[in-house]
N, CA and C of each residue as an Amber inpcrd file, in Angstrom:
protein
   273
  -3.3120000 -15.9270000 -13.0100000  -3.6670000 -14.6100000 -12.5410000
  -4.4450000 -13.8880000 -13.6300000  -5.5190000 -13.3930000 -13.2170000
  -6.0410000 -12.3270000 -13.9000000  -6.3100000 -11.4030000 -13.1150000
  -7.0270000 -10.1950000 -14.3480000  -7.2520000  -9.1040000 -13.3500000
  -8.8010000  -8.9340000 -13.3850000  -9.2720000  -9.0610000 -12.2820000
 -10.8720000  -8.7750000 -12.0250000 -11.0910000  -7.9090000 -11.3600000
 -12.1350000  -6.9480000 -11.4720000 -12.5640000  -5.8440000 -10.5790000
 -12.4270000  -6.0440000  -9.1060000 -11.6700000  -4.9820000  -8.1860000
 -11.8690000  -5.0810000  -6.5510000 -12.4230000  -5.1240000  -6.1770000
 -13.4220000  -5.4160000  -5.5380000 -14.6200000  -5.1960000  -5.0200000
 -14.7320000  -4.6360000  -4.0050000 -16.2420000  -3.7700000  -3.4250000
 -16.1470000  -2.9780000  -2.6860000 -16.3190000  -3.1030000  -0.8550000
 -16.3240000  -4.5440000  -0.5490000 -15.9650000  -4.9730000   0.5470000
 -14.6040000  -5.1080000   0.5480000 -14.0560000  -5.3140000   0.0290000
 -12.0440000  -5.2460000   0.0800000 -11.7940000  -3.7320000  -0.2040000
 -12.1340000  -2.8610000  -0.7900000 -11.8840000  -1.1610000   0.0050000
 -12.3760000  -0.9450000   1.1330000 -13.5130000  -1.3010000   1.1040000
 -14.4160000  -0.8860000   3.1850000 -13.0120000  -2.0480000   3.8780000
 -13.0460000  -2.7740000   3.6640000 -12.0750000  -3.6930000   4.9190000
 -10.3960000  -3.0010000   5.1320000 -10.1460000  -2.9280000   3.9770000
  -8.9130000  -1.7960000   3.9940000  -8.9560000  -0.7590000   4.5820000
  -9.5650000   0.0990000   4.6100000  -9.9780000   1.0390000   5.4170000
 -10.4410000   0.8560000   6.7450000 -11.0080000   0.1480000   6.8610000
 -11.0690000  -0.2880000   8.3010000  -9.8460000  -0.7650000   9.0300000
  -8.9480000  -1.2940000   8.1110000  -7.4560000  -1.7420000   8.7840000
  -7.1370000  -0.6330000   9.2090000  -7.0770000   0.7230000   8.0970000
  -6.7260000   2.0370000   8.4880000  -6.9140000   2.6280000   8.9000000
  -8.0530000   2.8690000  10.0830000  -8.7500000   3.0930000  10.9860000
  -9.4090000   4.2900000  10.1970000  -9.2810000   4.6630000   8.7450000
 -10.1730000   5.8030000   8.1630000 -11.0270000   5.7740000   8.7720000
 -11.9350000   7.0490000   9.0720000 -12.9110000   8.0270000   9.8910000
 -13.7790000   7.6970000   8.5140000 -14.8360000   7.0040000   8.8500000
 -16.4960000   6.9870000   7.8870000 -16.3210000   8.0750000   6.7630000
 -16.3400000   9.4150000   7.1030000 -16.5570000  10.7200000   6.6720000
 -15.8910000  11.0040000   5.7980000 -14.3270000  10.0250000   5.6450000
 -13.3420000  10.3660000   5.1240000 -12.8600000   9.2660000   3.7820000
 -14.1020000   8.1040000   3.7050000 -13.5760000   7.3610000   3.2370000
 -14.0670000   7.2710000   1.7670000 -14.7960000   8.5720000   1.2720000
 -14.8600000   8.9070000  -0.3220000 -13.6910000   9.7220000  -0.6820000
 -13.0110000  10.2250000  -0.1150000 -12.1400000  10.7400000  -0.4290000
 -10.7870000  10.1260000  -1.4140000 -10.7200000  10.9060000  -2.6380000
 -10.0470000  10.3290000  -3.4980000  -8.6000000   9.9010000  -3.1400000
  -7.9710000  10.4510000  -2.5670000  -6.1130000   9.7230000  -1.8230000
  -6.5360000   8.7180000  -1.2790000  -7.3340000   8.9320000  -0.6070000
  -7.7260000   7.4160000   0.6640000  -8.0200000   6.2020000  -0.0760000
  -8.7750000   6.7670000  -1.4800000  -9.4070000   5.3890000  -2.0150000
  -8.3000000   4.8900000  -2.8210000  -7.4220000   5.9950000  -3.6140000
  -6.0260000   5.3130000  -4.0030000  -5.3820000   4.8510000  -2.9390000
  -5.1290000   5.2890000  -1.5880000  -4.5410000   4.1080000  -0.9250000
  -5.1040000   2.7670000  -0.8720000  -6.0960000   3.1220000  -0.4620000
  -6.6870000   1.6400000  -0.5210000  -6.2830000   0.3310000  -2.0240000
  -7.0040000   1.0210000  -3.0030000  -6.9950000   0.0990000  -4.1330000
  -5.3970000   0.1550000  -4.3520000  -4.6920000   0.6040000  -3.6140000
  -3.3660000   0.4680000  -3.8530000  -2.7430000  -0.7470000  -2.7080000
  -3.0610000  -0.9230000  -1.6040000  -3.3210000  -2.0010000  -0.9780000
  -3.9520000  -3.3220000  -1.6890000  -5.0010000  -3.1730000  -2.1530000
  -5.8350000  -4.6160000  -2.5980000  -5.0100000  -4.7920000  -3.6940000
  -4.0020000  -4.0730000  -4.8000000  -3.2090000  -4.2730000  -5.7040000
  -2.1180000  -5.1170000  -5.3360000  -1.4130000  -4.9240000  -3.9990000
  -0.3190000  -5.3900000  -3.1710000  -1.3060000  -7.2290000  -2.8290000
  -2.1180000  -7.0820000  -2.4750000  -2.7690000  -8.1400000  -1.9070000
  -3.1770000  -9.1200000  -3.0040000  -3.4950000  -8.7770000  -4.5840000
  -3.9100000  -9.5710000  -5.4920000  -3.3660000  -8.7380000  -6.8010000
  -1.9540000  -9.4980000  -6.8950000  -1.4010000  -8.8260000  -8.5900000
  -2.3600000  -9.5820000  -9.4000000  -2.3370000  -8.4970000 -10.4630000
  -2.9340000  -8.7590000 -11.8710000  -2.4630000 -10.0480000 -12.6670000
  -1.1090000  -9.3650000 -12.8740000   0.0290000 -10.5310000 -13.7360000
   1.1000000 -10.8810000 -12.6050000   1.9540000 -12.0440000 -13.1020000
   2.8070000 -12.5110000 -12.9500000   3.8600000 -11.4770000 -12.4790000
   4.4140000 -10.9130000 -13.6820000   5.3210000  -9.8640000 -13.3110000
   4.9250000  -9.0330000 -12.3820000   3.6280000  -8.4870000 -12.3480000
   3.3570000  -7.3690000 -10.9220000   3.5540000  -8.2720000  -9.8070000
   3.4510000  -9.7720000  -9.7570000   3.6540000 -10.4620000  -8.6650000
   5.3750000 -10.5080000  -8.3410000   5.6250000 -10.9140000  -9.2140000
   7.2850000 -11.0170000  -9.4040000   7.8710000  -9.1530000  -8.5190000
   7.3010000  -8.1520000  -9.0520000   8.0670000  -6.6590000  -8.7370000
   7.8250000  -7.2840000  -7.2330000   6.4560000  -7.2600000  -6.7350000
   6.4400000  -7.6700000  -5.0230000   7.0060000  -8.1490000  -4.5060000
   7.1760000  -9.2860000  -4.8580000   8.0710000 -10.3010000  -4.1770000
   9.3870000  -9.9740000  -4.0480000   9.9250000  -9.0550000  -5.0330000
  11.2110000  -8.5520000  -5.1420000  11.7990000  -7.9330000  -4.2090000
  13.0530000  -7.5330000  -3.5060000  13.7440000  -7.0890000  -2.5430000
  14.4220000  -6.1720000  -3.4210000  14.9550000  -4.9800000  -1.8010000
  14.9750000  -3.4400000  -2.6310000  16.6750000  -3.6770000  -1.4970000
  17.3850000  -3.0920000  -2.3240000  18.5530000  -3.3720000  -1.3210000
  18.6940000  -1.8600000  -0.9510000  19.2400000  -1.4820000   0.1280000
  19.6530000   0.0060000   0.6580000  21.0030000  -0.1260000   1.4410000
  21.6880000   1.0480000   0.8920000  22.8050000   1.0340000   1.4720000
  22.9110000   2.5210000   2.9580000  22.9830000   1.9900000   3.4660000
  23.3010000   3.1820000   5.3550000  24.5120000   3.8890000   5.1600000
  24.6740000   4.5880000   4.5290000  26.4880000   5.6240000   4.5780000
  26.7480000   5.4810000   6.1240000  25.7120000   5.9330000   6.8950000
  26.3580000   6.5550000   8.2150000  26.5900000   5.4390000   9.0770000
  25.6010000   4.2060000   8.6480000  26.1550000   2.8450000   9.5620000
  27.1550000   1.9840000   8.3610000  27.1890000   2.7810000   7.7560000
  28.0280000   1.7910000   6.5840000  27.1940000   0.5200000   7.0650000
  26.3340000  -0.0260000   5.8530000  25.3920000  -1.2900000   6.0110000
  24.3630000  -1.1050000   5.2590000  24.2720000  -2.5050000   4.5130000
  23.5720000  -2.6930000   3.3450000  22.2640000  -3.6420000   4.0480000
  20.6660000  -3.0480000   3.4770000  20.4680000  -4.0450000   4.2910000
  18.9220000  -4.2600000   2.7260000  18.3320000  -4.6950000   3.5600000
  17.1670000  -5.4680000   2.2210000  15.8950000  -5.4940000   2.5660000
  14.9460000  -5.1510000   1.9090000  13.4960000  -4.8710000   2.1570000
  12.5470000  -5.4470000   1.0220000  12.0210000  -6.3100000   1.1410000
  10.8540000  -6.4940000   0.4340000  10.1000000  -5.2850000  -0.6020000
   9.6180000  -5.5560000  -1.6890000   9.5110000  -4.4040000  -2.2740000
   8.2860000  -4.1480000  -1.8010000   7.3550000  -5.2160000  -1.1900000
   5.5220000  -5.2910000  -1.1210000   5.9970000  -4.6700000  -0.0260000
   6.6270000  -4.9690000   1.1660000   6.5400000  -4.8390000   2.4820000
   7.0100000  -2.4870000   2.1540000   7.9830000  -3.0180000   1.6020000
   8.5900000  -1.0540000   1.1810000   7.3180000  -0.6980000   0.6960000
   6.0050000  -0.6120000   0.2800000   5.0180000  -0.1080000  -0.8220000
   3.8220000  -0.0800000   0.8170000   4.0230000  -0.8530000   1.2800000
   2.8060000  -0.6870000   2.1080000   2.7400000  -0.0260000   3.1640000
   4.8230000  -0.1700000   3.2740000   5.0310000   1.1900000   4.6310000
   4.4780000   2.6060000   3.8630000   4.6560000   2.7420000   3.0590000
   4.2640000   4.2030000   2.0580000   3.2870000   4.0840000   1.9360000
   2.2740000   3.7240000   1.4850000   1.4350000   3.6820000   1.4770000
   0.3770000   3.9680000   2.4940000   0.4540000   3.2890000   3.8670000
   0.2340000   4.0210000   5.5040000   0.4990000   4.9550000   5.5290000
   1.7800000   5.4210000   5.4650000   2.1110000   7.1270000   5.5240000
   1.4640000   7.4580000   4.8710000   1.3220000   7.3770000   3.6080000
   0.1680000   8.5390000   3.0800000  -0.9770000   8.5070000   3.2220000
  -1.7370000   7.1460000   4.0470000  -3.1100000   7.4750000   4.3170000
  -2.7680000   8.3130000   6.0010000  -2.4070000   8.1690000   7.2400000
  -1.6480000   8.9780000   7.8320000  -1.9830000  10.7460000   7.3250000
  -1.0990000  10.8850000   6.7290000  -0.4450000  11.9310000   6.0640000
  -2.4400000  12.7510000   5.7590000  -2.7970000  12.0790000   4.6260000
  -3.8020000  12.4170000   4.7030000  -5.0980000  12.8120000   5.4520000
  -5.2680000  11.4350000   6.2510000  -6.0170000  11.5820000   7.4140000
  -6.1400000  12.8050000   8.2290000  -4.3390000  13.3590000   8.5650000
  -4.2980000  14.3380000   9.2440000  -4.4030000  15.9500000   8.2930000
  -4.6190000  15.5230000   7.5160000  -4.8200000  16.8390000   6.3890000
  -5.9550000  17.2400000   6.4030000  -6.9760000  16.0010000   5.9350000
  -8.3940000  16.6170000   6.0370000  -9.4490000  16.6180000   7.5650000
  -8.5440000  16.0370000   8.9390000  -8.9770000  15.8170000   9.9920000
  -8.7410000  17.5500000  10.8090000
């Protein structure tokens, strides 16, 4: 693994997953979502690969129940929300 520059067809394609609006897609949150996506998609090092791969355990008080989430899969639900989140901010 190394780390090489993203390139700027893997932000346009990300964004296109995200259905970002053309108009909207210089926008600085959006583009940290994005390159925050292509980060999830191609770790640098080992260890940033290793945190991904990692599972996040959560415990439910109210269902009493422990249950387990991927840490990549937990980063990318957040990550949507905040392009979401955004989208509807500057829309």
């Amino acid at each position: 693994m190394n780390a090489i520059p993203i390139p700027a067809e893997t932000i346009t394609a990300i964004l296109d997953q995200l259905a970002v609006p053309t108009e909207l897609r210089t926008d600085p949150e959006l583009q940290a979502v994005a390159y925050g996506f292509a980060f999830l998609n191609s770790p640098a090092t080992l260890p940033e690969a290793r945190f991904y791969d990692a599972s996040t355990v959560f415990y439910d008080e109210e269902a009493e129940s422990r249950y387990e989430l991927n840490t990549r899969d937990l980063m990318a639900e957040q990550l949507a929300y905040r392009a979401s989140l955004r989208i509807t901010e500057l829309g």
